[in-house]
mmCIF file as Biopython writes it, N, C-alpha, C and O atoms, coordinates in Angstrom:
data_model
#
loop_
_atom_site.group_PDB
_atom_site.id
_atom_site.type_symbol
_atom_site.label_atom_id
_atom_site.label_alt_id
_atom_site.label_comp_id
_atom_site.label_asym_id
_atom_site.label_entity_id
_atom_site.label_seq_id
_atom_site.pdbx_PDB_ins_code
_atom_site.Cartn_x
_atom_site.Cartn_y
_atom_site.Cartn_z
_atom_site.occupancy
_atom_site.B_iso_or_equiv
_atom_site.auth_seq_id
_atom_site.auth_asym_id
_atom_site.pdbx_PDB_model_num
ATOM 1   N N  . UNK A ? 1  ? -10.956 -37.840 37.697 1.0 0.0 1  A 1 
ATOM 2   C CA . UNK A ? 1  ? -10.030 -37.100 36.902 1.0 0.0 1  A 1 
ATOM 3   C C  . UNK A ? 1  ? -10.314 -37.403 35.438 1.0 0.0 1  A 1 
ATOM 4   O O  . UNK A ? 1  ? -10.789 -38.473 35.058 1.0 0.0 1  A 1 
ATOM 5   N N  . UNK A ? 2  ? -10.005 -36.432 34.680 1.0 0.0 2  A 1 
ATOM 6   C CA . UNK A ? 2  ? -10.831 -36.521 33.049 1.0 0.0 2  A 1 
ATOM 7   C C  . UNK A ? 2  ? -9.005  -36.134 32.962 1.0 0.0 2  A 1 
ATOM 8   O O  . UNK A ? 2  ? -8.176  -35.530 33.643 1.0 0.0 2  A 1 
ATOM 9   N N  . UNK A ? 3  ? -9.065  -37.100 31.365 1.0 0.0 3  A 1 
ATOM 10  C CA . UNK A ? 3  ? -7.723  -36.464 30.481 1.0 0.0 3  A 1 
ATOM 11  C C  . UNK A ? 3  ? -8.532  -35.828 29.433 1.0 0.0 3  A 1 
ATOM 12  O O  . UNK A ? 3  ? -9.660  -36.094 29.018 1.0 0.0 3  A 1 
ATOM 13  N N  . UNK A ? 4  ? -7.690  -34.932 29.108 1.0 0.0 4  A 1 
ATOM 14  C CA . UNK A ? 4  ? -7.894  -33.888 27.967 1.0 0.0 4  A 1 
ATOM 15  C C  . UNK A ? 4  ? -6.945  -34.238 26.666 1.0 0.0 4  A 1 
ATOM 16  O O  . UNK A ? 4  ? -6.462  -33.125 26.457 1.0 0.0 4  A 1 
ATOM 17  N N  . UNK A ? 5  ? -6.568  -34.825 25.991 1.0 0.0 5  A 1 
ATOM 18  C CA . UNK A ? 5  ? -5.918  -34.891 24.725 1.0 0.0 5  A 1 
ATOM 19  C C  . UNK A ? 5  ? -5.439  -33.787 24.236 1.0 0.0 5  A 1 
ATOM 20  O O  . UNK A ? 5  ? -6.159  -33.019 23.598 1.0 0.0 5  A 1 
ATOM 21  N N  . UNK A ? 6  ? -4.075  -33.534 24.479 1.0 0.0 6  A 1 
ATOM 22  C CA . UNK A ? 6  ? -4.016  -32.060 23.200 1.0 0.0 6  A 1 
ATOM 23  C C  . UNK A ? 6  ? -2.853  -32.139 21.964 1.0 0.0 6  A 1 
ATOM 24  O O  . UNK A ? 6  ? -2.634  -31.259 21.131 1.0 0.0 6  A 1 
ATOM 25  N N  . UNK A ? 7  ? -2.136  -33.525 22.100 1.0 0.0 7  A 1 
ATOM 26  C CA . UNK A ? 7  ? -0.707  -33.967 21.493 1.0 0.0 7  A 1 
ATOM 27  C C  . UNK A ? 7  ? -1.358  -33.146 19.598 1.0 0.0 7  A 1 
ATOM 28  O O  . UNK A ? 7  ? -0.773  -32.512 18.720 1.0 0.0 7  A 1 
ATOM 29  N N  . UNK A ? 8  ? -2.744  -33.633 19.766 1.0 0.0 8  A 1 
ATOM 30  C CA . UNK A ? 8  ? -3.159  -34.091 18.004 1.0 0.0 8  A 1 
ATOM 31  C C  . UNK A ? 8  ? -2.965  -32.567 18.028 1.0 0.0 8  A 1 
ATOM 32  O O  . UNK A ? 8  ? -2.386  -32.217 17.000 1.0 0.0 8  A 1 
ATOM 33  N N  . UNK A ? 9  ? -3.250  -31.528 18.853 1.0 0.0 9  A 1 
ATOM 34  C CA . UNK A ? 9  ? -3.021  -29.961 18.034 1.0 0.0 9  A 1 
ATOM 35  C C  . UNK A ? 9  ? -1.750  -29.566 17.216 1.0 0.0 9  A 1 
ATOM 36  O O  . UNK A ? 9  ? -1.580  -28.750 16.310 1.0 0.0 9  A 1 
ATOM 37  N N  . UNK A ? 10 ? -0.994  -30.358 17.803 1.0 0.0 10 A 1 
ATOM 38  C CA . UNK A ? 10 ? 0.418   -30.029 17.152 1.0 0.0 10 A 1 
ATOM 39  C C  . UNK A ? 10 ? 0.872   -30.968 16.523 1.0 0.0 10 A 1 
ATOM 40  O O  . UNK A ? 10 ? 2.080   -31.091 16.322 1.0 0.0 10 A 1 
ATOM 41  N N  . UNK A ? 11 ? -0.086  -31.860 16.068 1.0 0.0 11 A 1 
ATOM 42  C CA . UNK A ? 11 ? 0.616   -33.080 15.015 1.0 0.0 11 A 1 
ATOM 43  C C  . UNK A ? 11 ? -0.304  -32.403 13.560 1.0 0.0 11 A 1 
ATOM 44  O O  . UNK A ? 11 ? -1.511  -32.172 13.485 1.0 0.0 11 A 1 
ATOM 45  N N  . UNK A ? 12 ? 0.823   -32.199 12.460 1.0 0.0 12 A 1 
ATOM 46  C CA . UNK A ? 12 ? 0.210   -31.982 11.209 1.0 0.0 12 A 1 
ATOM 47  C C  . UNK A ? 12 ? -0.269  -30.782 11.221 1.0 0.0 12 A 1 
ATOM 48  O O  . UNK A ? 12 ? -1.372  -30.665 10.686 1.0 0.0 12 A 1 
ATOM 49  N N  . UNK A ? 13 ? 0.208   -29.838 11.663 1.0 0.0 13 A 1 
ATOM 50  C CA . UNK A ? 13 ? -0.272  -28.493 12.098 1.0 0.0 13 A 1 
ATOM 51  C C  . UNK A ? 13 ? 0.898   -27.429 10.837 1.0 0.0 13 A 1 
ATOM 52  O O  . UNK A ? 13 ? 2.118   -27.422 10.668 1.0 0.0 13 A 1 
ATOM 53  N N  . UNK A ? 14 ? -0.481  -26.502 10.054 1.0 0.0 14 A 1 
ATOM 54  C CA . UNK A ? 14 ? 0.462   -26.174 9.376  1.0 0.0 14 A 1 
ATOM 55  C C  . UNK A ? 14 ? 1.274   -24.626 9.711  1.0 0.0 14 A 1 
ATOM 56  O O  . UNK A ? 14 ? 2.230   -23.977 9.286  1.0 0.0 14 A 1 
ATOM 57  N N  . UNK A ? 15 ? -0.059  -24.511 11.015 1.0 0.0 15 A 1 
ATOM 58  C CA . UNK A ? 15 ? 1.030   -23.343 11.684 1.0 0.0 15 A 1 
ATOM 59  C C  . UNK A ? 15 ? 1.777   -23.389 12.582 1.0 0.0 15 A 1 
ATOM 60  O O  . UNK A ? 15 ? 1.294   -24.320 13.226 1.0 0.0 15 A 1 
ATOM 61  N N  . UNK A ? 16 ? 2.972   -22.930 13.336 1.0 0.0 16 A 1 
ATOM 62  C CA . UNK A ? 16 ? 3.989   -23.262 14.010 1.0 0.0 16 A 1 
ATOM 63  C C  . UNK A ? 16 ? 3.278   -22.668 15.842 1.0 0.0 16 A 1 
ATOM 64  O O  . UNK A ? 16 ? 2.885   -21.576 16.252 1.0 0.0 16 A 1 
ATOM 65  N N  . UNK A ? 17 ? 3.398   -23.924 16.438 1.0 0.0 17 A 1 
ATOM 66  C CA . UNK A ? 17 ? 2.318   -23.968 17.301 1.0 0.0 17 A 1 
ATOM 67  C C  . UNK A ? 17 ? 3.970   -24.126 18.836 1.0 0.0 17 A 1 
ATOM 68  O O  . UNK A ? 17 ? 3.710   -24.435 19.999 1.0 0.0 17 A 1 
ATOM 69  N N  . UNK A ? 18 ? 5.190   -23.875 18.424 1.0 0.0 18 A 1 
ATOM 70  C CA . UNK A ? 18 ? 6.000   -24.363 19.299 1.0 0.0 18 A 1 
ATOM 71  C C  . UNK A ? 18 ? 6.763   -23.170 19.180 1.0 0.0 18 A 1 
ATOM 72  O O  . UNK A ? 18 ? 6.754   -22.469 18.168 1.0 0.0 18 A 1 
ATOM 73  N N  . UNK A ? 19 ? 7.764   -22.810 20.735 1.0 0.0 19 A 1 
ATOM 74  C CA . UNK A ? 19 ? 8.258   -22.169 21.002 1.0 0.0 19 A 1 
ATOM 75  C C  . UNK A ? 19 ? 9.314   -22.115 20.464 1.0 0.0 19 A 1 
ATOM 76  O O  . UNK A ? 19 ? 9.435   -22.979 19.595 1.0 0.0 19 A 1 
ATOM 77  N N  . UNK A ? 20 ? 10.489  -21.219 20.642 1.0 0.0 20 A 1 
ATOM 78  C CA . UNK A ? 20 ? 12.002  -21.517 19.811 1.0 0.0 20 A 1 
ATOM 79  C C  . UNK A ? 20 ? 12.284  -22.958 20.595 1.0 0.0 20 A 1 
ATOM 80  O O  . UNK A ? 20 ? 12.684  -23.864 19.863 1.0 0.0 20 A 1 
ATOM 81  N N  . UNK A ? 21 ? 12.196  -23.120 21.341 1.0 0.0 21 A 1 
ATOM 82  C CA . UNK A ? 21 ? 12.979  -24.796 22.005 1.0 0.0 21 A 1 
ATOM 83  C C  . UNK A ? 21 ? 12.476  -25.544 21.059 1.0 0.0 21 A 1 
ATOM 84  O O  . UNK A ? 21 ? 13.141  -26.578 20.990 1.0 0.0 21 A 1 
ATOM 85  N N  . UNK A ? 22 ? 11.687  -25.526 20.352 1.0 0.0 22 A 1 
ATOM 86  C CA . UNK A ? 22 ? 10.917  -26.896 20.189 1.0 0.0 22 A 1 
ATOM 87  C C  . UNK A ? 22 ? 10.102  -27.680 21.063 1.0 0.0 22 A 1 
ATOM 88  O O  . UNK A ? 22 ? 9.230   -28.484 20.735 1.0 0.0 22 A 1 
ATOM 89  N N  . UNK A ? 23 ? 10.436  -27.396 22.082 1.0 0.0 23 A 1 
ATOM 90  C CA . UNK A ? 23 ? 10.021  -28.307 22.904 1.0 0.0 23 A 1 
ATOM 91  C C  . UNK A ? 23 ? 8.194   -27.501 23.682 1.0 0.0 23 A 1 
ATOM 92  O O  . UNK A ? 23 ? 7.095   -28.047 23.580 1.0 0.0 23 A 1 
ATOM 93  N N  . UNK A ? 24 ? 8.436   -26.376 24.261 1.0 0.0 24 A 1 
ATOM 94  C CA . UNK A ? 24 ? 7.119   -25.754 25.032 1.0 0.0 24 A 1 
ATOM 95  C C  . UNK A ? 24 ? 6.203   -24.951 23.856 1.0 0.0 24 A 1 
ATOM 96  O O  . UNK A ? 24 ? 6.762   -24.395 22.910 1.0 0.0 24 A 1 
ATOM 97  N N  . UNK A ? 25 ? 4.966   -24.951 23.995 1.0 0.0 25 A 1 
ATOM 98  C CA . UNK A ? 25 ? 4.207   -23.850 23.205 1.0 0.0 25 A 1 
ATOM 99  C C  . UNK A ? 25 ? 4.384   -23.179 22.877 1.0 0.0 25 A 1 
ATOM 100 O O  . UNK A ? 25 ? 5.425   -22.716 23.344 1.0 0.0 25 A 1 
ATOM 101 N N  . UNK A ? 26 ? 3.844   -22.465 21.981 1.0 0.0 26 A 1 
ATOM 102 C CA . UNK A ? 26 ? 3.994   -21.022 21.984 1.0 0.0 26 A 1 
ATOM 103 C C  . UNK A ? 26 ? 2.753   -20.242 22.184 1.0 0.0 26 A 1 
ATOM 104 O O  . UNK A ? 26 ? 1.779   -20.872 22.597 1.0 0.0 26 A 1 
ATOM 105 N N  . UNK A ? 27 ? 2.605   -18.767 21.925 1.0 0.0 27 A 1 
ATOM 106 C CA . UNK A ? 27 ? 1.266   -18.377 22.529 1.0 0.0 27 A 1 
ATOM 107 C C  . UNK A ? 27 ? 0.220   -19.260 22.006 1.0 0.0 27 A 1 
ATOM 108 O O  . UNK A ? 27 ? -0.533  -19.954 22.689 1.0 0.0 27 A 1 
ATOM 109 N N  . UNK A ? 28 ? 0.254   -19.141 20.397 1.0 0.0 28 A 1 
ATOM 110 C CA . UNK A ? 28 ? -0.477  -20.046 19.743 1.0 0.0 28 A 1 
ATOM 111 C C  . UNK A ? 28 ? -1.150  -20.831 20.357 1.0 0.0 28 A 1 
ATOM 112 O O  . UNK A ? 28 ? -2.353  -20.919 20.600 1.0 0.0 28 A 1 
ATOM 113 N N  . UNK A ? 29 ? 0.041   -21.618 20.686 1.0 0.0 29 A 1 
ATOM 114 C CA . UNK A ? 29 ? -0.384  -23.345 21.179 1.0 0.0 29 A 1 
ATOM 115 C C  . UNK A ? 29 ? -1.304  -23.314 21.914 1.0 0.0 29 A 1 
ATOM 116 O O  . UNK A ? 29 ? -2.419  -23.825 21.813 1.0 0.0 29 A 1 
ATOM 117 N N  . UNK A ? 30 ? -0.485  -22.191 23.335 1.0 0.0 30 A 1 
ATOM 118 C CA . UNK A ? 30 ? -0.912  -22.053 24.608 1.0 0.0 30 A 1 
ATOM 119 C C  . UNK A ? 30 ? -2.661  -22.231 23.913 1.0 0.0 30 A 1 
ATOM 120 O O  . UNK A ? 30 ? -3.173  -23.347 23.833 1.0 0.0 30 A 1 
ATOM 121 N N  . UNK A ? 31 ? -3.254  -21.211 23.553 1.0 0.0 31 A 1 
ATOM 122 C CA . UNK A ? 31 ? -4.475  -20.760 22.968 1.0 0.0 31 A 1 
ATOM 123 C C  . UNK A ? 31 ? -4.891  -21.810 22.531 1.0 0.0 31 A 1 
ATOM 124 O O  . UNK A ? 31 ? -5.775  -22.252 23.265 1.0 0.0 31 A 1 
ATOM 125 N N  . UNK A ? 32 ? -4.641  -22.570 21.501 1.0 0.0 32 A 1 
ATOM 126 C CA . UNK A ? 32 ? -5.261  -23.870 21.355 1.0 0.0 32 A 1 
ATOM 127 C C  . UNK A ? 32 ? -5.478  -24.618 22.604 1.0 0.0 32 A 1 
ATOM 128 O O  . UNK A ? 32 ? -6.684  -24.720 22.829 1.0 0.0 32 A 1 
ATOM 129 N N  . UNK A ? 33 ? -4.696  -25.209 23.548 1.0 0.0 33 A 1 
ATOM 130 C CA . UNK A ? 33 ? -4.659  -25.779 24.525 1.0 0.0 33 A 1 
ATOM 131 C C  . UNK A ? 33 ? -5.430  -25.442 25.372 1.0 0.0 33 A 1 
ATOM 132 O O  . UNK A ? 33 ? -6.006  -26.383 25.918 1.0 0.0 33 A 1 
ATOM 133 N N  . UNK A ? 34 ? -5.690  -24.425 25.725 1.0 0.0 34 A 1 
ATOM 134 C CA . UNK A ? 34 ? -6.870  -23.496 26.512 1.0 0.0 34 A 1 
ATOM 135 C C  . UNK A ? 34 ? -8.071  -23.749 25.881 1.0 0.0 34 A 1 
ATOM 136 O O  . UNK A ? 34 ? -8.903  -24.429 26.481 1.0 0.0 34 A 1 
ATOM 137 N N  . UNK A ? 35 ? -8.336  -23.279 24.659 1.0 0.0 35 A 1 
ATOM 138 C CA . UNK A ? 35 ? -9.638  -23.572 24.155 1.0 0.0 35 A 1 
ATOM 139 C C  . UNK A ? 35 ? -10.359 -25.207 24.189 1.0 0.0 35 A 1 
ATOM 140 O O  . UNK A ? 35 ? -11.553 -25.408 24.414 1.0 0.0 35 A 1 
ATOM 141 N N  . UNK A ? 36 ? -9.675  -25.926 24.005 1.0 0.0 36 A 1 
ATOM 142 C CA . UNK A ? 36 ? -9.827  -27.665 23.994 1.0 0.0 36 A 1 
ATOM 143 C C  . UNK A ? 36 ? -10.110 -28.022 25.283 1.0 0.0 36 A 1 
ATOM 144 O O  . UNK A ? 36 ? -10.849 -28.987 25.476 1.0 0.0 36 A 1 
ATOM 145 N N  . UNK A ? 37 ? -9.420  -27.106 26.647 1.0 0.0 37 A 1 
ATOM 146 C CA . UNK A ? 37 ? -9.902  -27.408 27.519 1.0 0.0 37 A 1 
ATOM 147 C C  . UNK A ? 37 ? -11.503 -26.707 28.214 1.0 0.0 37 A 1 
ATOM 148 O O  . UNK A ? 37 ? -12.469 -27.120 28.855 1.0 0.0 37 A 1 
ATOM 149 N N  . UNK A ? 38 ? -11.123 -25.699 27.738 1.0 0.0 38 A 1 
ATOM 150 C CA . UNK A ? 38 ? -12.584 -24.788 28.434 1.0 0.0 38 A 1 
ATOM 151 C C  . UNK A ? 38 ? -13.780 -25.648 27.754 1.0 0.0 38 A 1 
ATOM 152 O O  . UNK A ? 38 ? -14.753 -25.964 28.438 1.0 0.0 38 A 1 
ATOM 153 N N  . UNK A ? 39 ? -13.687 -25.987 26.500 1.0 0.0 39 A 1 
ATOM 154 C CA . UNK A ? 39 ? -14.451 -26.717 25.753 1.0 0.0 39 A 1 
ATOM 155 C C  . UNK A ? 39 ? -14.515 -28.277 26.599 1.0 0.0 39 A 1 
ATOM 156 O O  . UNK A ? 39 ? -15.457 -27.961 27.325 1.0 0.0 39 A 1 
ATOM 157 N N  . UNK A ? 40 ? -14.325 -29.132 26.852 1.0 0.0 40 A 1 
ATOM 158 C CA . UNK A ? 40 ? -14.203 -30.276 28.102 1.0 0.0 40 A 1 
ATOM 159 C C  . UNK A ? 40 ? -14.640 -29.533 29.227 1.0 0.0 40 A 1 
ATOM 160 O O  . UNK A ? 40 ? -15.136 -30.094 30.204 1.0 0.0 40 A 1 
ATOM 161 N N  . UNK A ? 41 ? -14.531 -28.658 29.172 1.0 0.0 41 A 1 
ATOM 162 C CA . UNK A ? 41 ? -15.190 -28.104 30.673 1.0 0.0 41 A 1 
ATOM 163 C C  . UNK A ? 41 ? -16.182 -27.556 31.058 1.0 0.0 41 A 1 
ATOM 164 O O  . UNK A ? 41 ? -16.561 -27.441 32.223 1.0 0.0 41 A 1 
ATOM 165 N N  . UNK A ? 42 ? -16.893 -27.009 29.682 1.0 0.0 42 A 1 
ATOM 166 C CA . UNK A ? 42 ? -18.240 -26.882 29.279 1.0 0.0 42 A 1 
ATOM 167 C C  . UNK A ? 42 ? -19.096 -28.393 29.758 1.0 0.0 42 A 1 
ATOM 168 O O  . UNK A ? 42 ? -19.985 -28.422 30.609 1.0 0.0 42 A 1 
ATOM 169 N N  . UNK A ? 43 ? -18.615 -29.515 29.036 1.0 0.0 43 A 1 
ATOM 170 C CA . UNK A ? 43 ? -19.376 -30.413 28.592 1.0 0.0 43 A 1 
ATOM 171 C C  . UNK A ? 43 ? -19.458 -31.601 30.292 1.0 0.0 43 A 1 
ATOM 172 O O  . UNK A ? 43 ? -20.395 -32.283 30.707 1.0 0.0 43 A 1 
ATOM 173 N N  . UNK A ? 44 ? -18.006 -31.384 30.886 1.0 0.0 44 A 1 
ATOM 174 C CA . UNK A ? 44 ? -18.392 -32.382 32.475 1.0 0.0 44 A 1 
ATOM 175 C C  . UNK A ? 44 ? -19.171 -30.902 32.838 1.0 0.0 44 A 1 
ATOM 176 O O  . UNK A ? 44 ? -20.346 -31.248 32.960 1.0 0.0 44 A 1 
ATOM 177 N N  . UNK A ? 45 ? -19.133 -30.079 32.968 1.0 0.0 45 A 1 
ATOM 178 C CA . UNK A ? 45 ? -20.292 -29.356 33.981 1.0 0.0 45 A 1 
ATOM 179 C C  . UNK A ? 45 ? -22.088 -29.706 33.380 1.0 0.0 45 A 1 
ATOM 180 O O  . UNK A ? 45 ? -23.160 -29.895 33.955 1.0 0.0 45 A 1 
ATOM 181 N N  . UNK A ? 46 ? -21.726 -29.661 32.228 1.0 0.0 46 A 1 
ATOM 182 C CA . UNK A ? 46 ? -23.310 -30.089 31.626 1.0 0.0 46 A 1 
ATOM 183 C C  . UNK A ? 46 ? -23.740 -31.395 32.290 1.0 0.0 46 A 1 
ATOM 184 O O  . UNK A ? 46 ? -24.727 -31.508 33.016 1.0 0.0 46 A 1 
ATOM 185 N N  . UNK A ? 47 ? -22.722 -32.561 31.896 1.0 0.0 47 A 1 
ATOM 186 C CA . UNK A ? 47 ? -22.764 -33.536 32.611 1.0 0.0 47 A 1 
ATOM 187 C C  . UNK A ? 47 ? -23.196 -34.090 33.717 1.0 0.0 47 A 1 
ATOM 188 O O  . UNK A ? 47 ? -23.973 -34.943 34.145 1.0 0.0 47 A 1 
ATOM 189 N N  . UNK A ? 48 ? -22.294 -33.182 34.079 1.0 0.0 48 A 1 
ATOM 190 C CA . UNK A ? 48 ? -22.634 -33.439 36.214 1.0 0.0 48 A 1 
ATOM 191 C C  . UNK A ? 48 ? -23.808 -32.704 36.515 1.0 0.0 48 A 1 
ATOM 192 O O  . UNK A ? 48 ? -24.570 -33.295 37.279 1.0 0.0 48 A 1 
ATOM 193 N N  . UNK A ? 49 ? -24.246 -31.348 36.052 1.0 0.0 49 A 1 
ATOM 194 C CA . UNK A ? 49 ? -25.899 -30.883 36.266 1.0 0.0 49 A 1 
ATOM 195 C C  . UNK A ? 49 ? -26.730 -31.827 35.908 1.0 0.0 49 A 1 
ATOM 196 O O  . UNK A ? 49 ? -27.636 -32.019 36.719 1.0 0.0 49 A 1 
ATOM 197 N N  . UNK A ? 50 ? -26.733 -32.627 34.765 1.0 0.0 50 A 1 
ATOM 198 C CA . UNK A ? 50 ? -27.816 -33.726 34.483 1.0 0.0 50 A 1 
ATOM 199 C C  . UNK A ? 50 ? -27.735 -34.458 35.635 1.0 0.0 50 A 1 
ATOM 200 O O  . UNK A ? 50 ? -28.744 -34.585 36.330 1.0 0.0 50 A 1 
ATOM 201 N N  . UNK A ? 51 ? -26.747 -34.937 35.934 1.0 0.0 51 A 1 
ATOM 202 C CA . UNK A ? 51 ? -26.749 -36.105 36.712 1.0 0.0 51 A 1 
ATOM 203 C C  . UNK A ? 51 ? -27.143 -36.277 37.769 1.0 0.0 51 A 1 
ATOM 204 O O  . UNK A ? 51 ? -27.485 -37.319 38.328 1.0 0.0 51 A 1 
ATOM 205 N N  . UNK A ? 52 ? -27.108 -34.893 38.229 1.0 0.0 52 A 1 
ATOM 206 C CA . UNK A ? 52 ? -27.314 -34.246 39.959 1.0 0.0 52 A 1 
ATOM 207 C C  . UNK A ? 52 ? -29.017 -33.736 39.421 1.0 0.0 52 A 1 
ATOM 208 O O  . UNK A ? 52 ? -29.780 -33.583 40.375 1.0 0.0 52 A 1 
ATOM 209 N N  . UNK A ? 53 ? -29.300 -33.616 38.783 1.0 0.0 53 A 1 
ATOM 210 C CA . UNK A ? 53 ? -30.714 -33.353 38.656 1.0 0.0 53 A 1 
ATOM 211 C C  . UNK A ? 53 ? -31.506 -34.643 38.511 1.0 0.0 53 A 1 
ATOM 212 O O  . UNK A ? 53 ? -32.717 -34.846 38.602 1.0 0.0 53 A 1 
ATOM 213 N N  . UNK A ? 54 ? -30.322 -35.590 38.218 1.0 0.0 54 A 1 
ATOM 214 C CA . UNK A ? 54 ? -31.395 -36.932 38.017 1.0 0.0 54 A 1 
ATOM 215 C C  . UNK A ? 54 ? -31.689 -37.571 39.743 1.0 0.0 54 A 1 
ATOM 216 O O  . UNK A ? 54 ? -32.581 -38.102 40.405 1.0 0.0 54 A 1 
ATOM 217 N N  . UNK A ? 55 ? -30.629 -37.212 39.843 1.0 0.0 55 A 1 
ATOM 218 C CA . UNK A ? 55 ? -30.412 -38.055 41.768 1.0 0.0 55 A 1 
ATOM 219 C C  . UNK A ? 55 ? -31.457 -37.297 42.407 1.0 0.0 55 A 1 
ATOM 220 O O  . UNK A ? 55 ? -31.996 -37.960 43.293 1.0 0.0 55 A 1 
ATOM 221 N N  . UNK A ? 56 ? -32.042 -35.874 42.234 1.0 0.0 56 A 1 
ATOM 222 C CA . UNK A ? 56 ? -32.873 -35.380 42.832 1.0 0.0 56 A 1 
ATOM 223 C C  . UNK A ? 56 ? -34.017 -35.683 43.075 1.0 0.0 56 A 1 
ATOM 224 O O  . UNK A ? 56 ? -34.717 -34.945 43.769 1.0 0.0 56 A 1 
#
């Protein structure tokens, strides 16, 4: 299991990245949060192809 970090998108952020609660995303966010991950998910698949090409 990999953690993904995403707290820092919404710390010091000068656009409003939160829903009316305060509390859940907003599309924004959502979108940031998505991108940070697809991006981590690029990089274990790169990963794991090296690795599985090395065992070969």
């Amino acid at each position: 299991m990999e953690y993904i970090p995403t707290s820092d998108l919404f710390s010091d952020s000068d656009i409003e990245l939160l829903a009316d609660d305060y509390f859940h995303p907003n599309t924004t966010g959502y979108k940031l949060m998505a991108k940070r991950i697809l991006e981590n998910m690029e990089e274990v698949s790169v990963e794991q192809e090296v690795m599985n090409k090395d065992v070969e």
